[in-house]
Backbone as a printed PyTorch tensor [residue, N CA C, xyz], in Angstrom:
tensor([[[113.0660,  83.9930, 154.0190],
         [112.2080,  82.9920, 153.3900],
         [111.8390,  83.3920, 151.9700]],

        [[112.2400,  84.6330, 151.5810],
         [111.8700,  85.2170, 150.3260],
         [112.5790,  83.8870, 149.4820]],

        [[113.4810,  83.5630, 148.8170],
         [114.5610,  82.6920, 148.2620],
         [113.8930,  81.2630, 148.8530]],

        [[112.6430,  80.9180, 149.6370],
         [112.5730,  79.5740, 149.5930],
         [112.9010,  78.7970, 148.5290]],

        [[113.4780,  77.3790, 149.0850],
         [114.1130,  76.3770, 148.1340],
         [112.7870,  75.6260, 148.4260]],

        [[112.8380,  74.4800, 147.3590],
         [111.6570,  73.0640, 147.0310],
         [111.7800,  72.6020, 148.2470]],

        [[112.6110,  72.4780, 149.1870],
         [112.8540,  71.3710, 150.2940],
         [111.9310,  72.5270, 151.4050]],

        [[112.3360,  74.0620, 151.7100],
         [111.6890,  74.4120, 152.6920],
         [110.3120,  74.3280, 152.1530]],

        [[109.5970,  74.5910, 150.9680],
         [108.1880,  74.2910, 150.6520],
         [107.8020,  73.0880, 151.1190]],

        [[108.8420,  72.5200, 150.6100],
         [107.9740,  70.8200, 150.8940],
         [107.8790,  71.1440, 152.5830]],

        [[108.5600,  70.7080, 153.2660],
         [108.2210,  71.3080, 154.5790],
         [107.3750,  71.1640, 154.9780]],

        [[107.3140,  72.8250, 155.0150],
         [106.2350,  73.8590, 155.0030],
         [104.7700,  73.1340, 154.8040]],

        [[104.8870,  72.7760, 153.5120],
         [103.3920,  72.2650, 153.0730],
         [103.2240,  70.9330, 153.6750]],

        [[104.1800,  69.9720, 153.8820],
         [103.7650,  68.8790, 154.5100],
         [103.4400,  69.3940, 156.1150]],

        [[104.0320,  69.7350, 156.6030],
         [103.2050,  70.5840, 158.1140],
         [101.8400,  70.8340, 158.3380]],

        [[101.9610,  71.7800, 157.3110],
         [100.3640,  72.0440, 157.3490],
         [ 99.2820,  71.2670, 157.0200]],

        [[ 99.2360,  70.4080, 155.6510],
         [ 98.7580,  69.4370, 155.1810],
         [ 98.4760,  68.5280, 156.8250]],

        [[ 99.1820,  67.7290, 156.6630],
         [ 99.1020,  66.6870, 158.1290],
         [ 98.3730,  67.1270, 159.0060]],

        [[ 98.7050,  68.3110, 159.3930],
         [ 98.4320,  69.2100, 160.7510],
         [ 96.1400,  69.0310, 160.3260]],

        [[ 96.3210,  69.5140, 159.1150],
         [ 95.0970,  69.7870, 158.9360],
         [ 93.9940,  68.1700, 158.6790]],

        [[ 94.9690,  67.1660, 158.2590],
         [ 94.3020,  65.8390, 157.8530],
         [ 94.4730,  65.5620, 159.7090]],

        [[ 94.9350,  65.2850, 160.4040],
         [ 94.7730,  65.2940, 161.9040],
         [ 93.5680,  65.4310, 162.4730]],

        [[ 93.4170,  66.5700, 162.1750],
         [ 91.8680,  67.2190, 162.4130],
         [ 90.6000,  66.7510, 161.7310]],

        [[ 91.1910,  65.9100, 160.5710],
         [ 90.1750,  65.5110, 159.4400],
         [ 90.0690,  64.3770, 160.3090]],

        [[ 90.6590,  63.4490, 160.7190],
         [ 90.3750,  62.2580, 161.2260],
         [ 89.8600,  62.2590, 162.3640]],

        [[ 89.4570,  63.0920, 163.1210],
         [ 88.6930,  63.2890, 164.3400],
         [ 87.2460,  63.7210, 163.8040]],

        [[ 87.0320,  63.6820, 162.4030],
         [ 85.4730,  64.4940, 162.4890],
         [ 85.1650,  63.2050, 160.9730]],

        [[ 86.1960,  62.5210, 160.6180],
         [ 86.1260,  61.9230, 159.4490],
         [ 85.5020,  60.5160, 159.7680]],

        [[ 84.6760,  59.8480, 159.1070],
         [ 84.8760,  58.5580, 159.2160],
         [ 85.5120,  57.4000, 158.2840]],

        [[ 86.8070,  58.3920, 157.8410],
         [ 87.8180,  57.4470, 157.1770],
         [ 88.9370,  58.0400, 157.7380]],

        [[ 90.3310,  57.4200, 157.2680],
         [ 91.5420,  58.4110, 157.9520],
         [ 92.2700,  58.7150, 156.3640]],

        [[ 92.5990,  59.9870, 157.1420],
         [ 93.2740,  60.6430, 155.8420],
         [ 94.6780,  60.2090, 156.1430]],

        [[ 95.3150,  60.1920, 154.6450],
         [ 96.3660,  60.3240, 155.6810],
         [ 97.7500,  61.1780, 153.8530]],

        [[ 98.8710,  61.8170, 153.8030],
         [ 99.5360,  62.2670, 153.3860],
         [100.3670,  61.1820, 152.6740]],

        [[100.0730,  61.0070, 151.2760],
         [100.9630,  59.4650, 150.9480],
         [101.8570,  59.7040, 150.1700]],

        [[102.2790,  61.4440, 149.6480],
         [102.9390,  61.8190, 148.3830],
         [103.1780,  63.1800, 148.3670]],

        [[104.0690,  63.7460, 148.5180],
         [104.5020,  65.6170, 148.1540],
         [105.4230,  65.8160, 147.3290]],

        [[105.1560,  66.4080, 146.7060],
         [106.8440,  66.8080, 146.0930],
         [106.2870,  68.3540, 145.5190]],

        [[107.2010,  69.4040, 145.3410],
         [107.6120,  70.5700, 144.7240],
         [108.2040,  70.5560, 143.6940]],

        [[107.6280,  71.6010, 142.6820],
         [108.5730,  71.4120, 141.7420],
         [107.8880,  72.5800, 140.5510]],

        [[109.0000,  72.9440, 139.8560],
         [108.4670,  74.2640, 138.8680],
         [107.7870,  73.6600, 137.4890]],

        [[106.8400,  74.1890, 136.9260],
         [106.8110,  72.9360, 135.5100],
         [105.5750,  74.1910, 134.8730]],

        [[105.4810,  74.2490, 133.6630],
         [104.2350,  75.0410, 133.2060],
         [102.7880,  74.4870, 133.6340]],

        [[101.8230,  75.1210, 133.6500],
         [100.7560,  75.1050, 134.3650],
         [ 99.5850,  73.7010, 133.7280]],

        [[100.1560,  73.8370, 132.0280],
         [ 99.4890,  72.9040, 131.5090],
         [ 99.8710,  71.8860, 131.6780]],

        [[101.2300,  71.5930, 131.6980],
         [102.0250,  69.9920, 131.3640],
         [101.3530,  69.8320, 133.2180]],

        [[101.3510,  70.3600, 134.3530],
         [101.2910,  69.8600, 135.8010],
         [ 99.5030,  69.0900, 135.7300]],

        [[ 98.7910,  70.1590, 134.7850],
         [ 97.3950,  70.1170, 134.6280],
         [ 97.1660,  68.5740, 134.1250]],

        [[ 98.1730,  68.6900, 132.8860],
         [ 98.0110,  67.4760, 131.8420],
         [ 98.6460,  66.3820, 132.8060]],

        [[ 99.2290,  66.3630, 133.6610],
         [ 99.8750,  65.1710, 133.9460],
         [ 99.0990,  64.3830, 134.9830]],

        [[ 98.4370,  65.0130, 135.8630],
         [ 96.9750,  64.9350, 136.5770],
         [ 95.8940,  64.4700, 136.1070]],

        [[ 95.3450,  65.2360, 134.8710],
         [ 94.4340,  64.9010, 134.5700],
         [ 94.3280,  63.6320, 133.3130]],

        [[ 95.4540,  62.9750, 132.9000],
         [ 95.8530,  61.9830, 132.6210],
         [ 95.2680,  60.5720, 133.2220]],

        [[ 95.3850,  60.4190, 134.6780],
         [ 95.4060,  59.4970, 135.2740],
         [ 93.7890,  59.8340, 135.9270]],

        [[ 93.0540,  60.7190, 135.8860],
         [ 92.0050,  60.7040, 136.6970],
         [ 90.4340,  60.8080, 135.1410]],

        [[ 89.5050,  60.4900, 135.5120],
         [ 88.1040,  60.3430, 135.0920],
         [ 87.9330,  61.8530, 135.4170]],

        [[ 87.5340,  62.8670, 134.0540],
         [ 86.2010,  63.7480, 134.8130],
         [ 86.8310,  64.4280, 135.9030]],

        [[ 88.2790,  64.9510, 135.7970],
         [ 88.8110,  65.8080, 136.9430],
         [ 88.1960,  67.2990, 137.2560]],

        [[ 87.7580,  67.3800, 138.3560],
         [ 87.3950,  68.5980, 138.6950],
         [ 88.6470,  69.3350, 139.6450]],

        [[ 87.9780,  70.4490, 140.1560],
         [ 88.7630,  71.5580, 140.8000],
         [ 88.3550,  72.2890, 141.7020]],

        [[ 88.8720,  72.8880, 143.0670],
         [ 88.4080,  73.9220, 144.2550],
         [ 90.1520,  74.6750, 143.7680]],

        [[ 89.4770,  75.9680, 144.1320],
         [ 90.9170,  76.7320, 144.0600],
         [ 90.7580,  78.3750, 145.1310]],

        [[ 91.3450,  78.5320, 145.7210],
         [ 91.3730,  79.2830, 146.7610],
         [ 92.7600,  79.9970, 146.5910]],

        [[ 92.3090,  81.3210, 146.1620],
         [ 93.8530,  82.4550, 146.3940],
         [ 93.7190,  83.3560, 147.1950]],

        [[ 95.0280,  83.4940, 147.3450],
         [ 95.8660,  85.1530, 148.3500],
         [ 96.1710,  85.6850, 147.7310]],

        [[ 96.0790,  86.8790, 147.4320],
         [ 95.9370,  88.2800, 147.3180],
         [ 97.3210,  88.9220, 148.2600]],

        [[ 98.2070,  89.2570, 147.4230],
         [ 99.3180,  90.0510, 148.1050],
         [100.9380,  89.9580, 148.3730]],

        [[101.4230,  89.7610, 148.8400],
         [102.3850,  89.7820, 148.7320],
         [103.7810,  88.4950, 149.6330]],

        [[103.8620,  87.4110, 149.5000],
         [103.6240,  86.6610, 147.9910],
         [101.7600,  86.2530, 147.9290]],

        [[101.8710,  86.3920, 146.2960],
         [100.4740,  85.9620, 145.5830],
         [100.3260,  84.4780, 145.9600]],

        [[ 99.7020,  83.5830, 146.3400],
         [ 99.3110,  82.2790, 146.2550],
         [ 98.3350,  81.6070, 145.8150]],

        [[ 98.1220,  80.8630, 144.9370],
         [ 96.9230,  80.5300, 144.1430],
         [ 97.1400,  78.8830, 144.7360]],

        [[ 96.5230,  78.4430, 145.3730],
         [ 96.2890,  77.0700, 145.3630],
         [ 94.6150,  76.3610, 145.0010]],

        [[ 95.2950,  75.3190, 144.3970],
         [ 93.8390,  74.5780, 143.7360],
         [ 94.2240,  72.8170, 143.9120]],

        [[ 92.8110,  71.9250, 144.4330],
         [ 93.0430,  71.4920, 144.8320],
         [ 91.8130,  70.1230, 143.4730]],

        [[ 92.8360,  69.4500, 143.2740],
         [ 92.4170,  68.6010, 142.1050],
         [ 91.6780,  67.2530, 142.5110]],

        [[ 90.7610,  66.8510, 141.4980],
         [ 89.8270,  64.9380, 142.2410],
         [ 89.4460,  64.9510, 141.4450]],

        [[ 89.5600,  63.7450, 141.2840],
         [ 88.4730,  62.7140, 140.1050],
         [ 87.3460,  63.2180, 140.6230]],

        [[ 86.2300,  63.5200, 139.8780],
         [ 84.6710,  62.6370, 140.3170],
         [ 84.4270,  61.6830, 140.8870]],

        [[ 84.8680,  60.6070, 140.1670],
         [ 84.2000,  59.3220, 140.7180],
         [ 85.2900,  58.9890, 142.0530]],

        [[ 85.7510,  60.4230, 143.2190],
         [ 86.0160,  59.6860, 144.3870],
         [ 84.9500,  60.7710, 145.2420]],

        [[ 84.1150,  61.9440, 144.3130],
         [ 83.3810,  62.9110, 144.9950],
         [ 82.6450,  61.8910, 146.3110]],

        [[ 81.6960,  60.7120, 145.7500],
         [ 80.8630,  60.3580, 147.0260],
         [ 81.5440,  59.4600, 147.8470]],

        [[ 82.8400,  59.1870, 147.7590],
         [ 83.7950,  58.8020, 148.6090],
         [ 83.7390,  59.3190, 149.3700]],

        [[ 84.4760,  60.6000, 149.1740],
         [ 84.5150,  61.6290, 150.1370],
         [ 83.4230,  62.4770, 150.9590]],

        [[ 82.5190,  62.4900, 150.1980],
         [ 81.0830,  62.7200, 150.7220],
         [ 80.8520,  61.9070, 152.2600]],

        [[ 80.8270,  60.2300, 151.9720],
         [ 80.5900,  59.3250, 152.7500],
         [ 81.3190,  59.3760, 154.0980]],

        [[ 82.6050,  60.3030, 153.4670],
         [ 83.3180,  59.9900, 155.4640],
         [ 83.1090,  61.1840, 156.0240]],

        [[ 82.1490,  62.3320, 155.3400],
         [ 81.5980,  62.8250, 156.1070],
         [ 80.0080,  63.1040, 156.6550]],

        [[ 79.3750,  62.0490, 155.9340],
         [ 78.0720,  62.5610, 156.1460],
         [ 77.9670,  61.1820, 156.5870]],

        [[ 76.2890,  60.6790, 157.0230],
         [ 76.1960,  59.4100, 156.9950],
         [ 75.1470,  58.8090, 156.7260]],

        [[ 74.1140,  59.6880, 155.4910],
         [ 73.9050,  58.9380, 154.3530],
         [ 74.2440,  59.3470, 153.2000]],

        [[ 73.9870,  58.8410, 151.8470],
         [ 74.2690,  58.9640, 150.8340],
         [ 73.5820,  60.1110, 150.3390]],

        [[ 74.8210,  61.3560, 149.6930],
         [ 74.3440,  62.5460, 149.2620],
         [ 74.6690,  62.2850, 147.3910]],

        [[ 73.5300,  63.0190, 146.8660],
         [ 73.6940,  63.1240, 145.3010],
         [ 74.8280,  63.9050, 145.2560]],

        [[ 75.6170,  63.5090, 144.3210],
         [ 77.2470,  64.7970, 144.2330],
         [ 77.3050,  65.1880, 142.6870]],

        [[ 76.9800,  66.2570, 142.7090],
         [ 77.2360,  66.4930, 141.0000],
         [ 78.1080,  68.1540, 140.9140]],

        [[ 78.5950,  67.8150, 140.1420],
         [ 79.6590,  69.2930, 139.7070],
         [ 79.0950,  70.1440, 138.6430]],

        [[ 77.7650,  69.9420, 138.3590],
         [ 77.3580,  70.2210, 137.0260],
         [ 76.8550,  71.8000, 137.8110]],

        [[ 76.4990,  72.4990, 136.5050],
         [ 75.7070,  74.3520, 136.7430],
         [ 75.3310,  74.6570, 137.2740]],

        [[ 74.1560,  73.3650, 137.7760],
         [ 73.0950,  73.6720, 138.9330],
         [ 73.5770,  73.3240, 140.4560]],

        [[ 74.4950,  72.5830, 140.2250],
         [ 74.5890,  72.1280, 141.9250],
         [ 75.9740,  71.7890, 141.8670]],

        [[ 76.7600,  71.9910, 143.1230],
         [ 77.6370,  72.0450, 143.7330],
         [ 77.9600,  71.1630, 145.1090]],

        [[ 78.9910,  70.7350, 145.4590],
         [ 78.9840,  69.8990, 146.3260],
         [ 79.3730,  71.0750, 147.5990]],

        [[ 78.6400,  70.7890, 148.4450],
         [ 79.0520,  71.2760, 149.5260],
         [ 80.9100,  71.1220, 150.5690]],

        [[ 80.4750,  69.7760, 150.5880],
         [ 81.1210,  69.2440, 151.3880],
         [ 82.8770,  69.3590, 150.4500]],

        [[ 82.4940,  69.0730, 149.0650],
         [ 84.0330,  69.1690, 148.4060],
         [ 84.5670,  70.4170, 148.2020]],

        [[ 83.3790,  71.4250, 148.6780],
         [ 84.2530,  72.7950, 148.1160],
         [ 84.7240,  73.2970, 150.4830]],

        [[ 84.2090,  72.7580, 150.9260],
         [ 84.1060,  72.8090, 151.8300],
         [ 85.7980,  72.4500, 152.6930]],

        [[ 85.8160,  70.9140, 151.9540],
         [ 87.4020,  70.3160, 152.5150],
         [ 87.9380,  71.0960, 151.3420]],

        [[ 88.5790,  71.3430, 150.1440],
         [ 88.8030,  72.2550, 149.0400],
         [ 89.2360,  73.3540, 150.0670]],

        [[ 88.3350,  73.9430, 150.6520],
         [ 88.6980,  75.2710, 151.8740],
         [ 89.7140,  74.9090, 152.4610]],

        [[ 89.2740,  74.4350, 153.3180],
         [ 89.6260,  73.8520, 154.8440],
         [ 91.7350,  73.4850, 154.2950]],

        [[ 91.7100,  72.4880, 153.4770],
         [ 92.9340,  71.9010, 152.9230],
         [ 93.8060,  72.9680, 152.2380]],

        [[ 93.4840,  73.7610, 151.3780],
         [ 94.0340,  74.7470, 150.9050],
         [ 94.4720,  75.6740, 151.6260]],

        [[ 93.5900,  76.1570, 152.8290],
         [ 93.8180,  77.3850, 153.8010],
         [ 95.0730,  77.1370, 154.7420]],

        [[ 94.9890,  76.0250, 154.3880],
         [ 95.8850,  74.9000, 155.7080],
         [ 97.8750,  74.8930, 154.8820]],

        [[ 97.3210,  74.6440, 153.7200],
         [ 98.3340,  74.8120, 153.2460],
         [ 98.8430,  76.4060, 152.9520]],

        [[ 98.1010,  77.6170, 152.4580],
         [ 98.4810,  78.8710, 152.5730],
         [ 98.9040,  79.3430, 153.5280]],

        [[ 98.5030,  78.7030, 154.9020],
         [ 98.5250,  79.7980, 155.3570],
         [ 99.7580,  79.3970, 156.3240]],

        [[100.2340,  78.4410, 156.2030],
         [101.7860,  77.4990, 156.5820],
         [102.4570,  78.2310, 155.6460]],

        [[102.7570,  78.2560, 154.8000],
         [103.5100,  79.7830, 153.4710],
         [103.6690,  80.5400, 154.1500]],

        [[102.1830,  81.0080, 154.2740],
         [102.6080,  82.7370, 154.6610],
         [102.9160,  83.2400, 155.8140]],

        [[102.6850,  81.5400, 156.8230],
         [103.2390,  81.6940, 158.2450],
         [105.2570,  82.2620, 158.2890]],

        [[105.2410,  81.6710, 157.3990],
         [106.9610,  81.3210, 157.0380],
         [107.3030,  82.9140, 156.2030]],

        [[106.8080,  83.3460, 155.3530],
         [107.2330,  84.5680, 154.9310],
         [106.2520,  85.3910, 156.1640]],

        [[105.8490,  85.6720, 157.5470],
         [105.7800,  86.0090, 158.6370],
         [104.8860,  87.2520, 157.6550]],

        [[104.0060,  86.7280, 156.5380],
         [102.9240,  87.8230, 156.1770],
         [101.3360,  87.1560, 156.6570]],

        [[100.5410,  87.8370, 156.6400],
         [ 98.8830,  88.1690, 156.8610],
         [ 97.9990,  88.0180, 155.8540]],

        [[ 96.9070,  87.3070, 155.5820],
         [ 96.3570,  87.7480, 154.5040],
         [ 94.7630,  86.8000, 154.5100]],

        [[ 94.1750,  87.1450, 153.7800],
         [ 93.0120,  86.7800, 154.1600],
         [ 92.2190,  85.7890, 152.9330]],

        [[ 92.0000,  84.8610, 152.4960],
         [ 92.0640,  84.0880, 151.4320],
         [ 90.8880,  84.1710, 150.8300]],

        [[ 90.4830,  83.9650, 149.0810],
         [ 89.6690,  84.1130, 148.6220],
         [ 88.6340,  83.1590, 149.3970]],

        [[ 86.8770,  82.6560, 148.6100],
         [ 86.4230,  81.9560, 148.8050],
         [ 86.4060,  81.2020, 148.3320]],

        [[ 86.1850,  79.7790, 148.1890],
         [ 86.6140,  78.6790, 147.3310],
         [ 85.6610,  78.7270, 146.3130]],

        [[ 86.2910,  78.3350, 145.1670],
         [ 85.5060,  78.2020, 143.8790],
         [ 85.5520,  76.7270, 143.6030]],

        [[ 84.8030,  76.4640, 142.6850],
         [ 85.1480,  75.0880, 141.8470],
         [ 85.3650,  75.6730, 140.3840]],

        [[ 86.2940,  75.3560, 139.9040],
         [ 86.8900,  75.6710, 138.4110],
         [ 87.2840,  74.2740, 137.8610]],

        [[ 87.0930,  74.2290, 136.5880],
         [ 87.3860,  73.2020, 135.7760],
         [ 89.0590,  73.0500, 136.1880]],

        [[ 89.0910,  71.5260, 135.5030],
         [ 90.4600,  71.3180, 135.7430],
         [ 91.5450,  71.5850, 134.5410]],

        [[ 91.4960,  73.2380, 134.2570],
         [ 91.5740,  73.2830, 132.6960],
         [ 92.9190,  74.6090, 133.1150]],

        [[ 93.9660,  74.8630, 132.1090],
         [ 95.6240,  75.6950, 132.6570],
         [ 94.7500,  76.8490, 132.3280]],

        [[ 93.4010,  77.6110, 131.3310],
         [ 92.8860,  79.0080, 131.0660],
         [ 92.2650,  79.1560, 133.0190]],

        [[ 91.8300,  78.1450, 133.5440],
         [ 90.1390,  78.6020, 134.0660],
         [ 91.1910,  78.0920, 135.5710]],

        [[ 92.1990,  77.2010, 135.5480],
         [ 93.2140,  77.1920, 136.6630],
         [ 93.6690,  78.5640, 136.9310]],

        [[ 94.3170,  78.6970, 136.3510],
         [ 95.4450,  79.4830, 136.4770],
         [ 94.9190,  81.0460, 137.6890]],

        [[ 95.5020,  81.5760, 137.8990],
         [ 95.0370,  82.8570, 139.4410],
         [ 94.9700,  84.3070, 137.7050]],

        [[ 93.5380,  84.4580, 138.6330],
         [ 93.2080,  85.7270, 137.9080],
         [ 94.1150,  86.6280, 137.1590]],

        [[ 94.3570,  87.1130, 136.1820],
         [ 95.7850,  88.1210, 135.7240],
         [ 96.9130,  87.0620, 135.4300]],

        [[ 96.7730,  85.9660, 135.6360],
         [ 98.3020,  85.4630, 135.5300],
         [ 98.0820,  84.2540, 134.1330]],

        [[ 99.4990,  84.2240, 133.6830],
         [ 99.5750,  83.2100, 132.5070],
         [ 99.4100,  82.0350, 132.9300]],

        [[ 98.2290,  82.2560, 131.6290],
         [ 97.7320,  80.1120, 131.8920],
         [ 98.8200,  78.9620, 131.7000]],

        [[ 99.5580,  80.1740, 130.8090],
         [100.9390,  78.5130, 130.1530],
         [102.1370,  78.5730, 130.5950]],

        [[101.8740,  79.9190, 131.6770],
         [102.9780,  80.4940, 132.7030],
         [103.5490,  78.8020, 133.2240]],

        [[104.6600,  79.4440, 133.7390],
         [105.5080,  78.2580, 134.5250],
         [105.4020,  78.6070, 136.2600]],

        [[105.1920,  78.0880, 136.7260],
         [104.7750,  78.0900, 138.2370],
         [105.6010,  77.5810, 139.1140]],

        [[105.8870,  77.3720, 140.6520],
         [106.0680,  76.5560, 141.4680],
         [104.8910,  76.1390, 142.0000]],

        [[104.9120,  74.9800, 142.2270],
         [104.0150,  73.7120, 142.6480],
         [104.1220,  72.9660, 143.6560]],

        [[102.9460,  72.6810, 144.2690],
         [103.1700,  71.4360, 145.4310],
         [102.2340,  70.7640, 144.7520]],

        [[102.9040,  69.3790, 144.8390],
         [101.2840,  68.1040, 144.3940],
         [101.2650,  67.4670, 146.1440]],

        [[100.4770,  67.0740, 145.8460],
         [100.2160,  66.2090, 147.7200],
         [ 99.1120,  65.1640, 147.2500]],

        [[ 99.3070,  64.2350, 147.4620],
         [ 98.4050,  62.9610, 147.0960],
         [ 98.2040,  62.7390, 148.4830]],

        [[ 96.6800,  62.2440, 148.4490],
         [ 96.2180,  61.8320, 149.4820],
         [ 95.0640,  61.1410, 149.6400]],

        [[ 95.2560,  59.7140, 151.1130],
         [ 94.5590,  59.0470, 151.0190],
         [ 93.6520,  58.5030, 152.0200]],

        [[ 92.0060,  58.1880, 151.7280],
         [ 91.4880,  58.0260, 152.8900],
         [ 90.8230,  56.4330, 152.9870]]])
C-alpha cells in the first residue's frame, strides 16, 4: 500500500467517510450523505484557493498523525452553513461564532469524528497505528493549513469530499 494510486485513496476514503456519515444519520436530524470525492495532487494554495473561492468566510478543523505515513487532514465550511450544522444536532438554536473567544463545539467536534474516520481508513490500509492529534480550528489559509514543519506551497496529495445534509 506504500505506492497507493488516487483510485485506492479514493476508496479508502470513500469507505470510511460513508461508514462514518451512517452513524451521523442515526444521531443526526438531517441525513448526511457523500455527494463528491476525488484525489488528486495540486499545491496546497491553488486546493486552498479553489475552495475558498466558492465559499463566504471559510473556516477550518484540522486533525494530524504523527508518523509514519504523516497525515494531516483538515476539514473545510463556509460559516454561514456553521448553524446548519449546529441544528441537526442540537435542538435549539446555538450562537456559532469562530471568532478568539468562542469556538463551536459541535463543528470542531464532527471536524473530529469525520477526519478520524477518514485517517484512520489510511492507516488501516498501510496496516499502521497511530493516535491522532486534537482537533484544532485553523484559518482556511496554505501558512496556518498546512501540518506543522511542512511547506505551505508544498504540493500535496488530497482528498476533497463534498458533503451533504
Amino acid at each position: 500500500m506504500n505506492n497507493a494510486t488516487e483510485t485506492d485513496i479514493a476508496r479508502l476514503a470513500r469507505e470510511g467517510i460513508c461508514k462514518c456519515l451512517g452513524k451521523f444519520n442515526t444521531v443526526s436530524n438531517g441525513a448526511w450523505t457523500l455527494t463528491g470525492l476525488k484525489v488528486f495532487t495540486a499545491p496546497l494554495p491553488q486546493a486552498l484557493r479553489a475552495y475558498c473561492a466558492g465559499h463566504k468566510a471559510p473556516d477550518a478543523v484540522r486533525v494530524t498523525v504523527k508518523g509514519a505515513p504523516a497525515i494531516s487532514t483538515l476539514l473545510l465550511f463556509g460559516r454561514a452553513d456553521a448553524e446548519h450544522i449546529n441544528l441537526c444536532f442540537v435542538k435549539e438554536k446555538l450562537y456559532v461564532s469562530f471568532g478568539p473567544d468562542r469556538e463551536s463545539v459541535t463543528l470542531l467536534e464532527i471536524g473530529n469524528i469525520l477526519l478520524n474516520a477518514l485517517a484512520n481508513s489510511l492507516l488501516k490500509a498501510f496496516q499502521k497505528s497511530a493516535i491522532p492529534s486534537v482537533p484544532e480550528r485553523v484559518p482556511a489559509e496554505p501558512a496556518a493549513a498546512a501540518p506543522a514543519g511542512a511547506d505551505a506551497g508544498g504540493t500535496y496529495r488530497m482528498v476533497s469530499a463534498e458533503l451533504s445534509i
